[in-house]
C-alpha positions as a Markdown table, in Angstrom:
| # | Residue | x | y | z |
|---|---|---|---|---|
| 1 | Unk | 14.4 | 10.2 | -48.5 |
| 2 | Unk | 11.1 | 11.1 | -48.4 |
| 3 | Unk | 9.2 | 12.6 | -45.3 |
| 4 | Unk | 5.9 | 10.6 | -46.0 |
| 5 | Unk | 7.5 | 7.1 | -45.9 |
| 6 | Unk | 9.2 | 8.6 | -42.7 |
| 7 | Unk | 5.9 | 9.0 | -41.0 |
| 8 | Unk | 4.6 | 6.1 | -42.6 |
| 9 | Unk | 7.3 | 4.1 | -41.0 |
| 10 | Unk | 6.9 | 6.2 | -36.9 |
| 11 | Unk | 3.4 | 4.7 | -37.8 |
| 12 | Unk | 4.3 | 1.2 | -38.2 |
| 13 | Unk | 6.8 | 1.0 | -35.3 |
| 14 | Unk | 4.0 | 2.6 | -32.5 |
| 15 | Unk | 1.4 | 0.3 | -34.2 |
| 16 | Unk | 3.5 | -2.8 | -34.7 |
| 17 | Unk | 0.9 | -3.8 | -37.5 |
| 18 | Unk | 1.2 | -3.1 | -41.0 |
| 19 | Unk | -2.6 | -3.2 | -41.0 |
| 20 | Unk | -3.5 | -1.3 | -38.5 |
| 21 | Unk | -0.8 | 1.7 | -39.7 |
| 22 | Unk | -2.3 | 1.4 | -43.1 |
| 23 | Unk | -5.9 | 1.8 | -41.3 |
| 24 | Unk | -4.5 | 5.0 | -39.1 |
| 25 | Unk | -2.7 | 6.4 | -42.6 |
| 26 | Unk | -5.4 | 6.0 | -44.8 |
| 27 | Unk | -3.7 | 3.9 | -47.5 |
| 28 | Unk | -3.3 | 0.9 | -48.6 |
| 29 | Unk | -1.1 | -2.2 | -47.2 |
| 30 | Unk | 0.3 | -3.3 | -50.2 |
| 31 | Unk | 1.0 | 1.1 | -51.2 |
| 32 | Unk | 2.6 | 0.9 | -47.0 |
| 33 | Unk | 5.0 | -2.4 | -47.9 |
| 34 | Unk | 6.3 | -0.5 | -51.2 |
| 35 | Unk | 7.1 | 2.6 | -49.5 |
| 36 | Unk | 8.6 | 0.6 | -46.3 |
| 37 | Unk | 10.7 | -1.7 | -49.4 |
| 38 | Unk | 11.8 | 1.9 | -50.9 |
| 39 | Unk | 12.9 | 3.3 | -47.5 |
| 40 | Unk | 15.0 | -0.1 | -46.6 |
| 41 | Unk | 16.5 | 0.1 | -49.8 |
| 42 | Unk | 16.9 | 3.8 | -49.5 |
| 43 | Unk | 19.2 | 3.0 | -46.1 |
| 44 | Unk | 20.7 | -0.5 | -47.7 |
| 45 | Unk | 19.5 | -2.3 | -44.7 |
| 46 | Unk | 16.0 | -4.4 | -43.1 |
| 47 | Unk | 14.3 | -1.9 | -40.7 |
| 48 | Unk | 11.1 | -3.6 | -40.1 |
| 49 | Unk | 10.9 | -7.7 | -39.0 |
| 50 | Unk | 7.4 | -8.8 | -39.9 |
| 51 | Unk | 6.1 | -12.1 | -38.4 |
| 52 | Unk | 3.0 | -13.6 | -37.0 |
| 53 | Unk | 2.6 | -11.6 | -34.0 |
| 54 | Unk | 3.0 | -8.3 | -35.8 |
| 55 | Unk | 6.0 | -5.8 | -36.8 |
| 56 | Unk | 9.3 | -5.0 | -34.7 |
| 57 | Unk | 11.8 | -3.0 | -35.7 |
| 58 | Unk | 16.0 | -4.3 | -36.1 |
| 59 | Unk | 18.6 | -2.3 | -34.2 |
| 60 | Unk | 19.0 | 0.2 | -37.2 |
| 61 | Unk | 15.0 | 0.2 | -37.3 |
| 62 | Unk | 14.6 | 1.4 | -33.6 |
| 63 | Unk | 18.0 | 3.9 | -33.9 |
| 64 | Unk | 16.0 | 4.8 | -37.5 |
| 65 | Unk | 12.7 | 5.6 | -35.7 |
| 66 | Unk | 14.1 | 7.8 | -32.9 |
| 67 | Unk | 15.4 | 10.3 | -35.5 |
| 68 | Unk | 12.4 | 9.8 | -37.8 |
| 69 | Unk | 10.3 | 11.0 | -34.5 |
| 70 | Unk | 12.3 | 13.7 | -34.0 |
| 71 | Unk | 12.6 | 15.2 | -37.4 |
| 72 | Unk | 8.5 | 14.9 | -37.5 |
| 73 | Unk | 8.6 | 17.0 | -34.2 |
| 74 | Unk | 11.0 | 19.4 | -35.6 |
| 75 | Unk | 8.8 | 20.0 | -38.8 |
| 76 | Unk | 6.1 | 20.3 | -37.1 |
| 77 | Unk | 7.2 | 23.5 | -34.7 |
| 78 | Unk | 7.8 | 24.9 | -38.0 |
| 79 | Unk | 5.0 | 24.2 | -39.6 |
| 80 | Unk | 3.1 | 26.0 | -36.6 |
| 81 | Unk | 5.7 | 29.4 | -37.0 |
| 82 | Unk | 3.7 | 29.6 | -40.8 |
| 83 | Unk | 0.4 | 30.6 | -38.5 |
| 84 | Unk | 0.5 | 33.9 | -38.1 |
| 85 | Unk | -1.7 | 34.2 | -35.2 |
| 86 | Unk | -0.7 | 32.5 | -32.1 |
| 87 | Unk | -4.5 | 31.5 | -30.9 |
| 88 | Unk | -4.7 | 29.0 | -33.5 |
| 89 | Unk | -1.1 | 27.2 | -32.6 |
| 90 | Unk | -2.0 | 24.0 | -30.7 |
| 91 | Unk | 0.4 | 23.4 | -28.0 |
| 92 | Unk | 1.2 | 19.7 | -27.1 |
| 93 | Unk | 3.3 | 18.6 | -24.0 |
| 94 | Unk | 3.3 | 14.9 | -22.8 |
| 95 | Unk | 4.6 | 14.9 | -19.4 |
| 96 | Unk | 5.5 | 11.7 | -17.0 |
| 97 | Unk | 6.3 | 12.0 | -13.2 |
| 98 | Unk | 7.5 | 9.7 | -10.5 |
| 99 | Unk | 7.7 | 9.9 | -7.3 |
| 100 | Unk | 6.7 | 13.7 | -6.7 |
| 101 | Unk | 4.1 | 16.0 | -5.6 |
| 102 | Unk | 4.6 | 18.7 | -8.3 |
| 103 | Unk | 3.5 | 22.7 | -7.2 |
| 104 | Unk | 0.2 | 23.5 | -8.3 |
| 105 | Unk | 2.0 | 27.0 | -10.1 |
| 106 | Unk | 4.1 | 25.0 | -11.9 |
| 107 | Unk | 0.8 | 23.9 | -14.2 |
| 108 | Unk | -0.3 | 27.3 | -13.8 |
| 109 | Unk | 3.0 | 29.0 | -14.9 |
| 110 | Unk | 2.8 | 26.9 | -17.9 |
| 111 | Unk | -0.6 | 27.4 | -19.1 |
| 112 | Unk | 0.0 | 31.3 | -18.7 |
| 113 | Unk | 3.2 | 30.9 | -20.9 |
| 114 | Unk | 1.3 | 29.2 | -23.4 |
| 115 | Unk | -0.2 | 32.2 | -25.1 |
| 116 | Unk | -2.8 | 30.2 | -27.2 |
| 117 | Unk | -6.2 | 28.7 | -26.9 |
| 118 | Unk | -5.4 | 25.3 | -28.1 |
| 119 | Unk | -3.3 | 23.1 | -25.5 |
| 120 | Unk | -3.3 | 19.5 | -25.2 |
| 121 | Unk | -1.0 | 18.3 | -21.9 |
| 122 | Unk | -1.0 | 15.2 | -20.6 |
| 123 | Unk | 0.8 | 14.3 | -17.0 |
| 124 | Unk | 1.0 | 10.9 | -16.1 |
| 125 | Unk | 1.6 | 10.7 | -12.0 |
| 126 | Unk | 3.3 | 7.1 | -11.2 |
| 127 | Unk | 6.4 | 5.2 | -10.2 |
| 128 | Unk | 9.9 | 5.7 | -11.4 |
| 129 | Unk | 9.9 | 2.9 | -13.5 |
| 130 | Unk | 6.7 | 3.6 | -15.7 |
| 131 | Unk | 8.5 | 7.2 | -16.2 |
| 132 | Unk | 11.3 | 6.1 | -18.0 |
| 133 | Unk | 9.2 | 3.5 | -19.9 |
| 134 | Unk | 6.7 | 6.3 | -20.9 |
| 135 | Unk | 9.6 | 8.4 | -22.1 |
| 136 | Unk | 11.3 | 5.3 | -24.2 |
| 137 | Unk | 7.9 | 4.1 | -26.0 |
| 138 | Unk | 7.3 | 8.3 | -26.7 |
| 139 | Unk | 4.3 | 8.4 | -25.0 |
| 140 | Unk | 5.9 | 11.2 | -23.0 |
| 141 | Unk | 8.3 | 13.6 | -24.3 |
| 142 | Unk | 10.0 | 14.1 | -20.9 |
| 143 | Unk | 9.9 | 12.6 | -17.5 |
| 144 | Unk | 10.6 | 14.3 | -13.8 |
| 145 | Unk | 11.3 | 12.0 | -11.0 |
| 146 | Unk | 13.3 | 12.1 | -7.7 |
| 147 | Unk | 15.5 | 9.0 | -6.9 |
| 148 | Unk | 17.6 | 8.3 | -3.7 |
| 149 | Unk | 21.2 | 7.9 | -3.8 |
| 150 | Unk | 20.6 | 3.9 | -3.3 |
| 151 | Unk | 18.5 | 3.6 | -7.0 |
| 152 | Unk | 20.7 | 6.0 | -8.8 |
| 153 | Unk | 23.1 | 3.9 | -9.9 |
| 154 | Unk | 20.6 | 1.1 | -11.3 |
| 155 | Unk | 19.1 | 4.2 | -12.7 |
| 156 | Unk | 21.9 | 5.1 | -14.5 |
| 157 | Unk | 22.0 | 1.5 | -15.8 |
| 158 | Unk | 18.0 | 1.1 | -17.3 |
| 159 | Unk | 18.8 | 4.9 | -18.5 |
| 160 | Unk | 21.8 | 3.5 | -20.6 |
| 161 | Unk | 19.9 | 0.3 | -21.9 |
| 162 | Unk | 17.0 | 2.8 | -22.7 |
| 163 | Unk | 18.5 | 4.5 | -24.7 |
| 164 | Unk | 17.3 | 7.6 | -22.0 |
| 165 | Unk | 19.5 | 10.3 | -20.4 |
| 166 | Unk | 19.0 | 12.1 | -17.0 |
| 167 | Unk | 20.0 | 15.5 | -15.7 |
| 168 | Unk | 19.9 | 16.4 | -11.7 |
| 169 | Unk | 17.8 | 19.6 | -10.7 |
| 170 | Unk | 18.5 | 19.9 | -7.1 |
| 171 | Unk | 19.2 | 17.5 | -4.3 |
| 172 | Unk | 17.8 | 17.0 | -1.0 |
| 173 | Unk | 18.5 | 15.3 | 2.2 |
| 174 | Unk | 15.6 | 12.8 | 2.9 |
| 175 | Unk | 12.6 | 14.6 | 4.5 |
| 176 | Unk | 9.5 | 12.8 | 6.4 |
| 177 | Unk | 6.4 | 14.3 | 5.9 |
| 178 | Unk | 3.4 | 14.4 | 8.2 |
| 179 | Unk | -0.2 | 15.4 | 8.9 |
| 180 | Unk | -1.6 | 17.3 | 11.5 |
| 181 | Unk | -2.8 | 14.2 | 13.0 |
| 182 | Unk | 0.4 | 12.6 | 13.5 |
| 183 | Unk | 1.8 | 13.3 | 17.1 |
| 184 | Unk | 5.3 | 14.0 | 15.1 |
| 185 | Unk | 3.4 | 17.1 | 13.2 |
| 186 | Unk | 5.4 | 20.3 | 14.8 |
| 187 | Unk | 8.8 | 18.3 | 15.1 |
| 188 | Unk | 12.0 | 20.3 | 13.4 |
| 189 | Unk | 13.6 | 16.4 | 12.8 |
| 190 | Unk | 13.6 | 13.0 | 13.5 |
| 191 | Unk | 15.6 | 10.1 | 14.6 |
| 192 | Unk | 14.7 | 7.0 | 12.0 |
| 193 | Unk | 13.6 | 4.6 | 14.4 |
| 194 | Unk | 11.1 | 6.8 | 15.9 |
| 195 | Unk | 9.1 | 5.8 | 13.0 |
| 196 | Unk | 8.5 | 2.6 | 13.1 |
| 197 | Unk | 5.6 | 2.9 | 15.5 |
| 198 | Unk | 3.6 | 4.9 | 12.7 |
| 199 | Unk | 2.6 | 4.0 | 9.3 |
| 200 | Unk | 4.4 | 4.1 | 6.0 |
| 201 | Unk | 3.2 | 4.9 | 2.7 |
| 202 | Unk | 3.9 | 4.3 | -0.8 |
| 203 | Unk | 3.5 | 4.2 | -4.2 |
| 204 | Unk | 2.9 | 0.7 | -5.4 |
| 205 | Unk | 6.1 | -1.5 | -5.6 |
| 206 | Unk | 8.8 | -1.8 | -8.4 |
| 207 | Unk | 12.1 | -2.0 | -9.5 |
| 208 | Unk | 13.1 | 0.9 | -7.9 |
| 209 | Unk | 10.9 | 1.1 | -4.4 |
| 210 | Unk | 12.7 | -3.1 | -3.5 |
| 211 | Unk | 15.5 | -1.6 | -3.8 |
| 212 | Unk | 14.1 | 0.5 | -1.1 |
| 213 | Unk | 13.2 | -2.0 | 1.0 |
| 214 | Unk | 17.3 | -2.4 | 1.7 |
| 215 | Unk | 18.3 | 1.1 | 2.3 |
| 216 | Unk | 19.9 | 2.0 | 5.4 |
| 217 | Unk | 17.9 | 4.6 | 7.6 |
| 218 | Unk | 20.5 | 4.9 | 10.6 |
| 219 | Unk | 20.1 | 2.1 | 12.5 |
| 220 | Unk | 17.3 | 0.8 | 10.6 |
| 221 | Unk | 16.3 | -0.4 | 7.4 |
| 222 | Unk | 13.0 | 0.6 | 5.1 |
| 223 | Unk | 11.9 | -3.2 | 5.6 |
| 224 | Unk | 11.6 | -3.0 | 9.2 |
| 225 | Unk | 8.5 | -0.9 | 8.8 |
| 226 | Unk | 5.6 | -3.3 | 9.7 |
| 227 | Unk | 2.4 | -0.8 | 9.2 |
| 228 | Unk | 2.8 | 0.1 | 5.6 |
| 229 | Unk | -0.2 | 1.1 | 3.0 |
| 230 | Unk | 0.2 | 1.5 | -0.4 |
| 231 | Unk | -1.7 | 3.6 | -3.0 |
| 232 | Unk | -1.2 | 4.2 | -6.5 |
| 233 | Unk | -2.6 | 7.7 | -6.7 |
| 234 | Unk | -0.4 | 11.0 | -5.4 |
| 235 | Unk | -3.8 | 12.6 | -4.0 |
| 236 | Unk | -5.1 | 10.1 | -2.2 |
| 237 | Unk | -1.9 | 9.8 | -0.4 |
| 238 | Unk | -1.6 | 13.2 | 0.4 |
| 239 | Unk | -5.5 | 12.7 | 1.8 |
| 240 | Unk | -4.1 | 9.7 | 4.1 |
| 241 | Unk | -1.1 | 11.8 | 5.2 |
| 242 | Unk | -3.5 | 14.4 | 6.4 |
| 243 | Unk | -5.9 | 12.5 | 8.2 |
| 244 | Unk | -3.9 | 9.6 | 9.7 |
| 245 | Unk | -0.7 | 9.3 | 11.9 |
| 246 | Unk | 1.0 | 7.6 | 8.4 |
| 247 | Unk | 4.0 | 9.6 | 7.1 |
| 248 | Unk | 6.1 | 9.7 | 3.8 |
| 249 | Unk | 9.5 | 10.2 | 2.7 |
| 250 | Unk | 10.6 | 13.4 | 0.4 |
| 251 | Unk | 13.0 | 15.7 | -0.6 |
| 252 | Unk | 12.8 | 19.7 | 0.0 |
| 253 | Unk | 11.1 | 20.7 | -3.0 |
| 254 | Unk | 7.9 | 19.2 | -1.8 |
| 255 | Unk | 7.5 | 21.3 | 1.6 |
| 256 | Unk | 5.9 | 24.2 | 0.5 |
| 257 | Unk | 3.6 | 22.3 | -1.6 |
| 258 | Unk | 2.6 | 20.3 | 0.9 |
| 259 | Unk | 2.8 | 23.1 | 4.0 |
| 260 | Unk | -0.5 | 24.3 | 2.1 |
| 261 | Unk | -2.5 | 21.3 | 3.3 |
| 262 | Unk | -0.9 | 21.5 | 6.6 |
| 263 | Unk | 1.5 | 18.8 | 6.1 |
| 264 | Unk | 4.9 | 19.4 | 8.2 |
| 265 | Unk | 7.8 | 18.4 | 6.9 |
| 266 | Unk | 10.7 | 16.6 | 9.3 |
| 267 | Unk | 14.6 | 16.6 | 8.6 |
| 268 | Unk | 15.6 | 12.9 | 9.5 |
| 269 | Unk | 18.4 | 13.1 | 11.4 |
| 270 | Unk | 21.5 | 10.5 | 11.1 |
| 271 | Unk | 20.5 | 9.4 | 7.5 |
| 272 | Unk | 23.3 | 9.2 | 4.4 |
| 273 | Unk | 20.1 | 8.9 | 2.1 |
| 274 | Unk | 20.4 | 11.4 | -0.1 |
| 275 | Unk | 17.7 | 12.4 | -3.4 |
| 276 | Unk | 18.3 | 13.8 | -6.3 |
| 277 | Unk | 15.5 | 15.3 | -8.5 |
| 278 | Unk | 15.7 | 15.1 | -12.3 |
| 279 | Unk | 14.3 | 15.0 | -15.6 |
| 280 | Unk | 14.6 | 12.5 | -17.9 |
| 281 | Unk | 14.7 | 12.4 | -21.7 |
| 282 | Unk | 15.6 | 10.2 | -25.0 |
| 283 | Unk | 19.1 | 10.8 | -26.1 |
| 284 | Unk | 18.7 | 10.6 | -30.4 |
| 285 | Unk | 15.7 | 13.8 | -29.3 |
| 286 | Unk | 15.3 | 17.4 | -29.8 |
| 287 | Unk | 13.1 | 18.4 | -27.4 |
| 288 | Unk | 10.0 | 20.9 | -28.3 |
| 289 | Unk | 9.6 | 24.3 | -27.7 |
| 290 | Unk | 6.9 | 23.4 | -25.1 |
| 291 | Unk | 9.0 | 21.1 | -23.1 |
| 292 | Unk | 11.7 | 23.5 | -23.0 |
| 293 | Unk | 9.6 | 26.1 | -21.7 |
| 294 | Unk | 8.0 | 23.7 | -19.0 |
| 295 | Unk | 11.5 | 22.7 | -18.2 |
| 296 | Unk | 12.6 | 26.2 | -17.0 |
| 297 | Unk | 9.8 | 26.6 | -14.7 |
| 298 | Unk | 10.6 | 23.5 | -13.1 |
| 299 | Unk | 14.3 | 25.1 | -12.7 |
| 300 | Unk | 12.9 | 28.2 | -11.8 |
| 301 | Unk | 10.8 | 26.3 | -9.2 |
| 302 | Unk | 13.0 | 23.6 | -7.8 |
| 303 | Unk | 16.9 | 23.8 | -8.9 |
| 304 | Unk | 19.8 | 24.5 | -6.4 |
């Protein structure tokens, strides 16, 4: 089997377009469709199904392009131990998080670690669910989010269909979080229906935030907050926390991020709500030196 028509086919599954893989490749479409024939004779089987909206791969195509990805990855780190000097290595992490406020040293630890002048990283901040679809579709190598114990078991469940797995870093009992504005700021804890006079916010909804909306909070539920806003950006939320009465919900590895704006973080009293925080990757994957290394800072930083 040959490692070009292995690329050539990664190419074709994250274009869906035999043309537009051939334009990216720099060869021809009918050179692409003999290499693609070769490789599905190679493996006795159809990988690709072509029709007029484009190219999608079968079930051995997809199982076909997670190890295709990952052997590409592989060859790659060793391609970059050839370089003798480590200033020319280009380091490449793509990183997805949900539903946390990450420590600014985290970044900072990382970029330290690197030891060469060439990084690309890329951190996309949104909801739980666009995590684990960046992860699947490879668009980020690994994902960190924190769940409650009321989503965790339809995690578990997208996770398996995914083709995703998921390790725990540390759990939490829930936390409210609030600025110095808020007339709760200074509290040690919280009874849950003390909130329901002030303002909730949130990231924007999904899967995994309605089944929120259901969750038990002592003698109340999440969707018996009237006064709630809801922003799609983790900074601008912080900025509203800060400067309103609104609060949000967290776990214990975001206080001393957020004690740094002056944000006080409450323990909410009479609450089973538990979350876990976790990081999230594709089974059929080795993951990179990079990700490995940012992976034991966020251990270092956050695990039990």
């Amino acid at each position: 089997m040959e490692l070009k028509h292995l690329k050539y086919f990664v190419e074709i599954a994250e274009q869906k377009s035999m043309r537009k893989a051939a334009d990216r490749l720099y060869v021809t479409q009918p050179n692409l469709t003999r290499a693609m024939q070769n490789l599905e004779d190679e493996m006795g089987m159809k990988l690709l199904i072509r029709s007029n909206h484009g190219v999608s791969l079968t079930t051995t195509g997809e199982s076909l392009y997670y190890y295709a990805q990952s052997v590409i990855n592989q060859l790659s780190e060793i391609e970059a131990l050839k370089l003798k000097d480590k200033e020319y290595v280009q380091n490449k992490l793509a990183l997805s998080v949900g539903n946390i406020i990450l420590k600014d040293e985290i970044m900072l630890n990382f970029y330290e670690n690197l030891q060469t002048r060439h990084a690309n990283i890329s951190i996309y901040e949104t909801s739980i669910e666009k995590v684990l679809i960046h992860v699947a579709k490879l668009e980020a190598e690994i994902g960190i989010i924190a769940v409650n114990t009321e989503q965790y078991p339809a995690l578990n469940k997208i996770l398996e269909i995914k083709g995703l797995e998921a390790h725990e870093i540390a759990s939490s009992p829930l936390y409210v979080h609030v600025g110095e504005k808020s007339p709760l700021y200074g509290l040690d804890s919280i009874e849950p229906r003390e909130l329901l006079r002030h303002t909730y916010v949130h990231l924007p909804y999904d899967y995994f935030s309605n089944i929120n909306e259901l969750i038990a909070l002592g003698d109340i539920r999440v969707m018996d907050f009237k006064h709630t806003i809801v922003i799609n950006n983790y900074h601008a939320i912080v900025n509203m926390i800060k400067r309103t009465d609104a609060f949000i919900f967290g776990g214990k590895w975001q206080i001393d991020e957020l004690k740094k704006g002056h944000i006080d973080s409450l323990l909410l009293n009479n609450c089973d709500v538990e979350k876990k925080l976790m990081w999230i990757k594709r089974k059929k994957e080795i993951l990179s030196i990079q990700a490995r290394e940012f992976l034991d800072i966020i251990k270092e930083n956050y695990a039990d």
